[in-house]
C-alpha positions in Angstrom: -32.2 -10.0 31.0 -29.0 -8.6 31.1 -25.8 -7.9 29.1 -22.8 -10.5 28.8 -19.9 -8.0 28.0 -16.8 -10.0 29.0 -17.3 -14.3 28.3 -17.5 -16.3 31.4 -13.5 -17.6 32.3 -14.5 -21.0 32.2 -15.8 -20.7 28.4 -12.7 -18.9 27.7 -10.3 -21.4 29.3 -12.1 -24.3 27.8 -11.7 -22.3 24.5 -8.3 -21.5 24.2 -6.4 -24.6 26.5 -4.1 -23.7 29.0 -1.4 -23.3 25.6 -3.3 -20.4 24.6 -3.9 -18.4 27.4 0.3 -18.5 28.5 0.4 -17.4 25.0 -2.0 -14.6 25.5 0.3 -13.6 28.8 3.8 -14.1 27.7 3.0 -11.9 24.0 3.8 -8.7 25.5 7.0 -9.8 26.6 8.1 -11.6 23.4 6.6 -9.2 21.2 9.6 -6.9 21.5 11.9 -9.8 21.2 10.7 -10.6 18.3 10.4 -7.3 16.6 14.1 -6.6 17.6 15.8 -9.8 16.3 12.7 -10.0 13.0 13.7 -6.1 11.8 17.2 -7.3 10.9 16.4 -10.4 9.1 13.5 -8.7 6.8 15.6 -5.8 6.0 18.5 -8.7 5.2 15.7 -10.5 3.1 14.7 -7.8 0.9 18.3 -6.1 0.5 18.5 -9.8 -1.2 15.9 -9.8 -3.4 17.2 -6.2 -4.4 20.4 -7.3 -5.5 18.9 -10.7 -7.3 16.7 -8.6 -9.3 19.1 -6.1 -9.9 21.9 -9.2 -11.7 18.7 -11.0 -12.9 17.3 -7.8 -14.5 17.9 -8.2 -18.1 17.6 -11.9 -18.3 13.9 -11.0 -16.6 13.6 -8.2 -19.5 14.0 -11.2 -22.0 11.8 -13.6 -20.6 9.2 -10.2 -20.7 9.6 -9.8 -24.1 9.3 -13.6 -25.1 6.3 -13.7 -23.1 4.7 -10.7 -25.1 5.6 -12.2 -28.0 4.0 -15.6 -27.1 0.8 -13.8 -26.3 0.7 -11.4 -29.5 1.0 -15.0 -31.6 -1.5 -16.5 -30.0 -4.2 -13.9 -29.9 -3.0 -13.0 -33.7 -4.1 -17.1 -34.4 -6.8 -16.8 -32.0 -8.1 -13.9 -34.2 -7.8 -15.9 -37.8 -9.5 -19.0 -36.4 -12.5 -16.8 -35.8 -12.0 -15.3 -39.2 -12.0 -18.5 -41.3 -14.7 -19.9 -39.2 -16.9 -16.8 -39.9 -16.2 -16.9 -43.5 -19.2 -18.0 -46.0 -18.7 -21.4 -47.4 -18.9 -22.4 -50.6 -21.5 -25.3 -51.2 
């Protein structure tokens, strides 16, 4: 019995389509490519969302706060709903 270490090239080809194996051949070259042109463009994308949050900053403070309060009020009901319903009653 011995030891398949590499697939056989036919199971491979079948598995991937002739698509995937240029893929697999032309990645080194457009890996660079990519990188060079995608740098730009991400550091582009979060200088953006730097300066929106930065103008949008107290507005997002606001909506913060409203948001605790919302949640404080409805644990606070929350917590007398389970205070009248463990109350004795009267019969």
């Amino acid at each position: 019995m011995s030891v398949k270490l590499l697939p056989d090239l036919g199971d491979l080809t079948e598995g991937l389509g002739v698509t995937g194996i240029v893929g697999i051949i032309l990645l080194p070259i457009f890996l660079p490519v990519i990188g060079s042109v995608g740098r730009p463009i991400a550091k582009a994308v979060v200088k953006k969302g730097l300066a929106l949050y930065e103008n949008n900053k107290e507005a997002l403070e606001e909506l913060r706060d409203n948001w605790e309060d919302i949640i404080a009020e409805a644990k606070a009901e929350v917590g007398e709903e389970r205070m009248k319903s463990a109350q004795p009653t009267d019969v």
